[in-house]
Structures are given as C-alpha cells and as structure tokens.
N, CA, C and O atoms as a DFTB+ gen file, in Angstrom:
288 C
 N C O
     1  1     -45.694      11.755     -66.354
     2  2     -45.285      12.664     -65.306
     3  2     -44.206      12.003     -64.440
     4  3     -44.283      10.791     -64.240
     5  1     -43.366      12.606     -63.998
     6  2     -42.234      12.011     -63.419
     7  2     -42.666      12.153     -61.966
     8  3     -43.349      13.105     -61.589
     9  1     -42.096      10.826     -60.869
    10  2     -42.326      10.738     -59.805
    11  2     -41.482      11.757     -59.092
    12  3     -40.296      11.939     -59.368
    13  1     -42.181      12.458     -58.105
    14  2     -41.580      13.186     -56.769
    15  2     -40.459      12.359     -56.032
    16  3     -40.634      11.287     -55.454
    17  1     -39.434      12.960     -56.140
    18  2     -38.727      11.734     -55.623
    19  2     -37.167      13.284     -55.241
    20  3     -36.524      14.087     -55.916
    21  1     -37.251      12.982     -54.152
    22  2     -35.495      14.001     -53.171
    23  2     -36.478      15.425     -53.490
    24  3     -36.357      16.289     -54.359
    25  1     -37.260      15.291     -52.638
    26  2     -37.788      17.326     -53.029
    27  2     -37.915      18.090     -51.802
    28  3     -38.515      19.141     -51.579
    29  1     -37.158      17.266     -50.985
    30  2     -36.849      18.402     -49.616
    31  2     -35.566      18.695     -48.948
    32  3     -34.988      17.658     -48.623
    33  1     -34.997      19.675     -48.669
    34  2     -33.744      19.763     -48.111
    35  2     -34.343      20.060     -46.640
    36  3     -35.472      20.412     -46.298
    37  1     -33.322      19.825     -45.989
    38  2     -33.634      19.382     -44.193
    39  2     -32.516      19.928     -43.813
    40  3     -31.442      19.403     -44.107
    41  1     -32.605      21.265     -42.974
    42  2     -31.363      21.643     -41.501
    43  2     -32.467      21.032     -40.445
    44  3     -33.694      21.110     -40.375
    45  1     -31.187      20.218     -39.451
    46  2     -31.616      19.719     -38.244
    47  2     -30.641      20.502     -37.274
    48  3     -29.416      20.419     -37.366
    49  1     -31.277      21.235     -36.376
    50  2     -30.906      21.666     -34.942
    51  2     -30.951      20.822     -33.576
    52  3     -31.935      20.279     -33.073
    53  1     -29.832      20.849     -33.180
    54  2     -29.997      20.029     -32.082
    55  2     -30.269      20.930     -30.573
    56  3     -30.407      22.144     -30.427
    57  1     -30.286      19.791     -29.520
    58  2     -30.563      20.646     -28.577
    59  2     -29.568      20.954     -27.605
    60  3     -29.856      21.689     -26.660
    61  1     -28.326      20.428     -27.746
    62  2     -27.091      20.802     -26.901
    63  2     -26.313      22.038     -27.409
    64  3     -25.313      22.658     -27.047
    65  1     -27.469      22.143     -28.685
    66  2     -26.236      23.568     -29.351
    67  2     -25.259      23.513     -30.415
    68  3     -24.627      24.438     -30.926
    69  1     -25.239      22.191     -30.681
    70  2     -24.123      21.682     -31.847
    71  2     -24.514      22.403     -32.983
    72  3     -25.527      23.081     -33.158
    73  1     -23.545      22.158     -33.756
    74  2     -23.777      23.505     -35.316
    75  2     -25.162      22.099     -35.981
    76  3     -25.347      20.888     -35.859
    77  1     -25.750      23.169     -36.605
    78  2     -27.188      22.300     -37.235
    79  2     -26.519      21.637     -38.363
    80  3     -25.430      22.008     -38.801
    81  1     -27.276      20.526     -38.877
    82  2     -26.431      19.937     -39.583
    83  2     -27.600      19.991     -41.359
    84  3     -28.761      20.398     -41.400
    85  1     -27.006      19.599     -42.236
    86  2     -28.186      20.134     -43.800
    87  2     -27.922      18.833     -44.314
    88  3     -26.798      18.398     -44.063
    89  1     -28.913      17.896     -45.165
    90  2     -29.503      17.097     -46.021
    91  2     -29.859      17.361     -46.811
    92  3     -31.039      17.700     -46.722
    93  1     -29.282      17.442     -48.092
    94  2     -30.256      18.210     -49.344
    95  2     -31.162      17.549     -50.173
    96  3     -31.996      18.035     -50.938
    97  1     -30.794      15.919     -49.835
    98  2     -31.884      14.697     -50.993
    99  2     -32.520      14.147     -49.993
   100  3     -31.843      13.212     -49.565
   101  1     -33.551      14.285     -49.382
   102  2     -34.448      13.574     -48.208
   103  2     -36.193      13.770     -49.462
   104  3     -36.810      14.608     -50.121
   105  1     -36.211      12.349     -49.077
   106  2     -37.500      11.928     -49.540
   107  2     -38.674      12.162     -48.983
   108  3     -39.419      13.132     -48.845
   109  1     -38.659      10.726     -48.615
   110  2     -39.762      10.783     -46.896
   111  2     -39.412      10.932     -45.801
   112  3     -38.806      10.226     -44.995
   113  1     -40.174      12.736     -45.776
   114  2     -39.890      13.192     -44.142
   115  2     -39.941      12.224     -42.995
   116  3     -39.015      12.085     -42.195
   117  1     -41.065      11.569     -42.959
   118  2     -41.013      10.389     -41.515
   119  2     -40.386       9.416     -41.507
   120  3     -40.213       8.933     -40.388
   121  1     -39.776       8.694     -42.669
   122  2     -38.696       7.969     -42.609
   123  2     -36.978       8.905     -42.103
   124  3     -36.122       8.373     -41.396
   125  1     -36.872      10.237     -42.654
   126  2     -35.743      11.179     -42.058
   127  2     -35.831      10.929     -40.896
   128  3     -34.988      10.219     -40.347
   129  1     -36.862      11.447     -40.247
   130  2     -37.261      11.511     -38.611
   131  2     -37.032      10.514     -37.977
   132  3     -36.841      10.650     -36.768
   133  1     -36.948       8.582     -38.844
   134  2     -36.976       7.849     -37.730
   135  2     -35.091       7.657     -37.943
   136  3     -34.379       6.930     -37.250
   137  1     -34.729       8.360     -38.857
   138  2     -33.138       7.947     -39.129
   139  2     -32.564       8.636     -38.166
   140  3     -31.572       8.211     -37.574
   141  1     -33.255      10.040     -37.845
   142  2     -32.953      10.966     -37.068
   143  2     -32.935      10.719     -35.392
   144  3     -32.221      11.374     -34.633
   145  1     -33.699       9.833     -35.039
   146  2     -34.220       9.311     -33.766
   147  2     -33.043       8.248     -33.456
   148  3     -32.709       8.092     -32.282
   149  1     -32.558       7.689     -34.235
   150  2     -31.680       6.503     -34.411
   151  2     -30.328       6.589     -34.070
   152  3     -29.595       6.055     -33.238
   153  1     -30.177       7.705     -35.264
   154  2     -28.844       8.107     -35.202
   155  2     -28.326       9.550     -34.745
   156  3     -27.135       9.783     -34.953
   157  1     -29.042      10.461     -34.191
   158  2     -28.908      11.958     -33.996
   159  2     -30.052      11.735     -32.722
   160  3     -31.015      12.424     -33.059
   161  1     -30.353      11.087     -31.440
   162  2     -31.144      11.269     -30.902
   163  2     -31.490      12.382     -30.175
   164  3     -32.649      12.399     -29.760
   165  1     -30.674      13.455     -29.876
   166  2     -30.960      14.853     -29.533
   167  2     -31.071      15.628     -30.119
   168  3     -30.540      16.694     -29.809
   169  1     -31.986      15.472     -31.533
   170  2     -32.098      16.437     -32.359
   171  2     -33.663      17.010     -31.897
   172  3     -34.602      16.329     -31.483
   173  1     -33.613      18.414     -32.103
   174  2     -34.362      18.902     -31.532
   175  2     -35.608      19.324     -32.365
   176  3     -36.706      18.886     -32.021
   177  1     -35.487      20.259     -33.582
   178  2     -35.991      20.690     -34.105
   179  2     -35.528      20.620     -35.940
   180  3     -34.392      20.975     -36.255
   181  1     -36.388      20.203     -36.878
   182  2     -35.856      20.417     -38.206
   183  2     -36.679      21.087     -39.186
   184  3     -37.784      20.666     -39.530
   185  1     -36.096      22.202     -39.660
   186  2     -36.683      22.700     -41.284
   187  2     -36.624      22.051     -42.484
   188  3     -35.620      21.482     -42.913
   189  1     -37.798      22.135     -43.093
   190  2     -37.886      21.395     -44.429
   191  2     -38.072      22.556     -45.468
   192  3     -38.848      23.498     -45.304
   193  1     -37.291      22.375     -46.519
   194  2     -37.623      23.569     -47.707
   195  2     -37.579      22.609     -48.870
   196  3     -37.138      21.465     -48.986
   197  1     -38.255      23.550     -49.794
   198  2     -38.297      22.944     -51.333
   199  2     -37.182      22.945     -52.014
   200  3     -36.608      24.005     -52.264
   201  1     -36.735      21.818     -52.393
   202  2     -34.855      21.810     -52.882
   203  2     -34.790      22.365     -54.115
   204  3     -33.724      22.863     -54.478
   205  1     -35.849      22.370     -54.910
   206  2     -35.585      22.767     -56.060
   207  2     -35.981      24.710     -56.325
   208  3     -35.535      25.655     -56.977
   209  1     -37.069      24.426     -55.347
   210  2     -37.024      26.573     -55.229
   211  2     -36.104      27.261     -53.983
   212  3     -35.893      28.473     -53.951
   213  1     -35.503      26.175     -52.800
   214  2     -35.176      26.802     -51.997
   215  2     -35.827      27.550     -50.821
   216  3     -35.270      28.042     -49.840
   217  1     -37.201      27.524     -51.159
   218  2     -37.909      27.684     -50.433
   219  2     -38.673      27.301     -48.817
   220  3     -39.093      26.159     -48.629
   221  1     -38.766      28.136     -47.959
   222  2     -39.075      27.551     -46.427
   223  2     -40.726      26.726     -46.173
   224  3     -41.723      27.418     -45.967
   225  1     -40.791      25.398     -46.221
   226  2     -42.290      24.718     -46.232
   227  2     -42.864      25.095     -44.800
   228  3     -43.828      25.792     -44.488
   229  1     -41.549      24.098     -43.717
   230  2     -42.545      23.601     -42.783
   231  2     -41.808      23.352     -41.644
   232  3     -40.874      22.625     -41.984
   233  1     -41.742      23.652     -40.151
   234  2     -40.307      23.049     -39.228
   235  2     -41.521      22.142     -38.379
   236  3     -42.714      22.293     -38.118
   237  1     -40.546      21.200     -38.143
   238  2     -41.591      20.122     -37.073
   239  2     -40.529      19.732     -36.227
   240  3     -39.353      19.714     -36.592
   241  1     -41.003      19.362     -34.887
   242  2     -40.264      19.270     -33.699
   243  2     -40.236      17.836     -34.090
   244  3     -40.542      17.228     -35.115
   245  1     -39.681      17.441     -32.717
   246  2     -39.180      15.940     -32.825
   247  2     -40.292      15.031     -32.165
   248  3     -40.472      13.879     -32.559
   249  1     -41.019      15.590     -31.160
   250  2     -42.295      14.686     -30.561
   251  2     -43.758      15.078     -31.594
   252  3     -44.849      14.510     -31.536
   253  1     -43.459      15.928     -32.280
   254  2     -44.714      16.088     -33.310
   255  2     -44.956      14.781     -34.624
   256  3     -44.205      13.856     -34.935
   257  1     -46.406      15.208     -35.221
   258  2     -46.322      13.771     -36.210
   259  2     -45.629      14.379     -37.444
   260  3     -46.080      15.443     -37.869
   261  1     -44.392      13.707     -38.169
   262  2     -44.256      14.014     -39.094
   263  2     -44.753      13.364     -40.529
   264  3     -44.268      12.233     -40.504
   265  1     -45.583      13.541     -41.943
   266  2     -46.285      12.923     -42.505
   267  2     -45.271      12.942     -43.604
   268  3     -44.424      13.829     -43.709
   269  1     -45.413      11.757     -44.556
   270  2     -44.194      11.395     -45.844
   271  2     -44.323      12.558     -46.456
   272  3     -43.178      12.753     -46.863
   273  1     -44.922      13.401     -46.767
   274  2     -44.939      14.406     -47.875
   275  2     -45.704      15.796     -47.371
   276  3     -46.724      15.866     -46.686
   277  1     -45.111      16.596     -47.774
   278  2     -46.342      17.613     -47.415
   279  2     -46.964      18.234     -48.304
   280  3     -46.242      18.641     -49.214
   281  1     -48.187      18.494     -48.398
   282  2     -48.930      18.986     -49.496
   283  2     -48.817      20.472     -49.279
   284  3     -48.754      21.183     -48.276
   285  1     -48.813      20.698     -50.661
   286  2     -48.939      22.520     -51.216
   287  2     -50.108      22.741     -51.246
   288  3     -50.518      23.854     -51.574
C-alpha cells in the first residue's frame, strides 16, 4: 500500500483582507500551521480539502489544535 503522502490542498485567509493565498502539496497540517505562524503570522483562518477529490474536509482557525492528519 502506498504511503499518504501531499493529500491536502490548503487556502489560507488572512485577517487584514489580503487575497487568500492556495498550497496544493501540504502534508502535515500542524507542521503547515507552524510554517504558517512563522512566516504568514496574520493568517487567520485555513481550509483543508482532499487534493485528489477536491473535496471540502475541514477549516481550523489559527488558535485551534491542528492534528497531522485528519481522519475520514
């Protein structure tokens, strides 16, 4: 079986209003989040979808816990 590996695409919204910005190969969500904290520190809010269906999973704020993977 082949490892899970880039299966989420990520728009991040910020909170000054800037155009949201898209990630289409993000692995581990809580590693995104701490890249996100780092380097985008006013990001406000981000959606995660399934890259390969396109599909809408899960949006998590920025003070919430975000976990490496999310289960179906």
């Amino acid at each position: 079986m082949l490892k899970k590996k880039n299966d989420y695409s990520v728009i991040v919204f910020f909170e000054d209003g800037t155009k949201p910005k898209k990630w289409t190969y993000v692995h581990k969500l809580n590693g995104f989040s701490l890249f996100l904290r780092k380097k985008h520190p006013n990001w406000e809010y981000m959606n995660v979808y399934n890259r390969r269906a396109g599909t809408f999973m899960r949006r998590f704020n920025r003070d919430s816990f975000i976990p490496p993977f999310i289960s179906e």
